[in-house]
N, C-alpha and C positions, 0 to 999 in steps of 0.2 A: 843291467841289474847291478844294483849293488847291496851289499852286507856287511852290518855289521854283529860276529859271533863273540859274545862270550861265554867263558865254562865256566859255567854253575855248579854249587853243590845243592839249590834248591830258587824258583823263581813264584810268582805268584802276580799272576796279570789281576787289578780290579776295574767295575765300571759302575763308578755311582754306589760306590763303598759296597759292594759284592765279589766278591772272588768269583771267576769266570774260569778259569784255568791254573792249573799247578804244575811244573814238576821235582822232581830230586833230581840228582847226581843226571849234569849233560851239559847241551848246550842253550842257549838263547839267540836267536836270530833276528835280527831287525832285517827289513827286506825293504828295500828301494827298488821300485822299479819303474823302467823310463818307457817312453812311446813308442822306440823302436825293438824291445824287446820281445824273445821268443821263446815258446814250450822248449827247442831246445838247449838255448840262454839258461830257460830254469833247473831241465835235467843238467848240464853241465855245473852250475852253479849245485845242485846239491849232492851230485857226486864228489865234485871238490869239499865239499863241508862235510859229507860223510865220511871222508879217509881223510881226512886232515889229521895228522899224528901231532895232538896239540895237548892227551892226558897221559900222565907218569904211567911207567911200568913200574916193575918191586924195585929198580936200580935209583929210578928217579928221574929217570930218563925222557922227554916226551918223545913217547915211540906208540901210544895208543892212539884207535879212534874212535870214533861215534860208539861207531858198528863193534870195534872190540871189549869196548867196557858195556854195551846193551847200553848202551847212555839213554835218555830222553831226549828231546826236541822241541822246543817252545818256540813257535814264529810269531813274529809282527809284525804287519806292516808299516812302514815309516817311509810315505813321502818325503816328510823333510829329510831326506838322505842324499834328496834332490835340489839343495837349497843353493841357490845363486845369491852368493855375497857381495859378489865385486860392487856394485854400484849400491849406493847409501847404504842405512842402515837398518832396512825392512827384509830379508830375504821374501826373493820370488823364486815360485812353486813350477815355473814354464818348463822344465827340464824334467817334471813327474810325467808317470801316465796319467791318461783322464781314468776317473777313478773305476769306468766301467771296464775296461783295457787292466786294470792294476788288478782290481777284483777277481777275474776270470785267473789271470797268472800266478796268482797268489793260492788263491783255492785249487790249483794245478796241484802249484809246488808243494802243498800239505800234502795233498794226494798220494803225491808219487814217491814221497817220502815215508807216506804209512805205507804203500805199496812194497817197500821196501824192508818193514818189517821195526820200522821204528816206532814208539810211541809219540805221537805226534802233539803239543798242546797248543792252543791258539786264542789271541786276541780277539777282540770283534769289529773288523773291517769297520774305518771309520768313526769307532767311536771314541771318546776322550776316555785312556786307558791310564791307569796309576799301571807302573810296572815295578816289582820290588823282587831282586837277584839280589844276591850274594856270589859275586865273582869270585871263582877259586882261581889260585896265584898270586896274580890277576893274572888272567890271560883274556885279553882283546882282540879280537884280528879284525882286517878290513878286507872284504872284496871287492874289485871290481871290475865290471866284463870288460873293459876295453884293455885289461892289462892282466888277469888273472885266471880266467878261465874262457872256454870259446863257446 
């Protein structure tokens, strides 16, 4: 799996010039996920995103998370997170899940995230999405399982 999070102070997914999903103050998720990935791949991937201490205290400090400011939660899926550059200049997709495999893990990881007690907002699997955030910071981060979570 991989991610990529940024903190938002408001995001707004569209499809076919409709708003589908919103939120205020959190985070943004792009979600890659690969063929060898697992439900616990995803529980460890959203643990780590939920305690990430990546939002200011009153000092200034990043010492907050998800879960401490009640943040939101906007996921995406983004195969191309899987994109193989090396050889010319089309990337290929071989290194995604097929999309029935991505689907299932993705609708997991919403899951267990609302489960969690966050508000969860979401893309719509598959389709050509306009996504429009305003990064606060900026703060970007990258995950990825072979190096960041188990």
């Amino acid at each position: 799996m991989r991610a990529v999070i940024q903190r938002v102070s408001r995001a707004a997914v569209y499809v076919g010039g409709e708003r589908v999903s919103q939120i205020g103050p959190g985070l943004v998720l792009l979600l890659g996920i690969g063929p060898g990935d697992t439900e616990k791949m995803a529980d460890a991937l959203l643990h780590k995103v939920i305690h990430l201490r990546i939002f200011e205290d009153p000092a200034g400090k990043l010492n907050l998370s998800l879960l401490d400011i009640q943040g939101k939660l906007m996921v995406i899926s983004q195969f191309t997170l899987y994109a193989d550059c090396r050889k010319g200049r089309r990337p290929s997709f071989t290194d995604a899940a097929p999309p029935d495999v991505a689907k299932r893990l993705y609708a997991y990881f919403c899951d267990q995230a609302a489960r969690q007690g966050i508000p969860v907002a979401q893309g719509i699997f598959q389709a050509h999405m306009d996504v429009e955030l305003v990064n606060q910071g900026p703060v970007t981060i990258i995950l990825d399982s072979e190096r960041d979570f188990g």
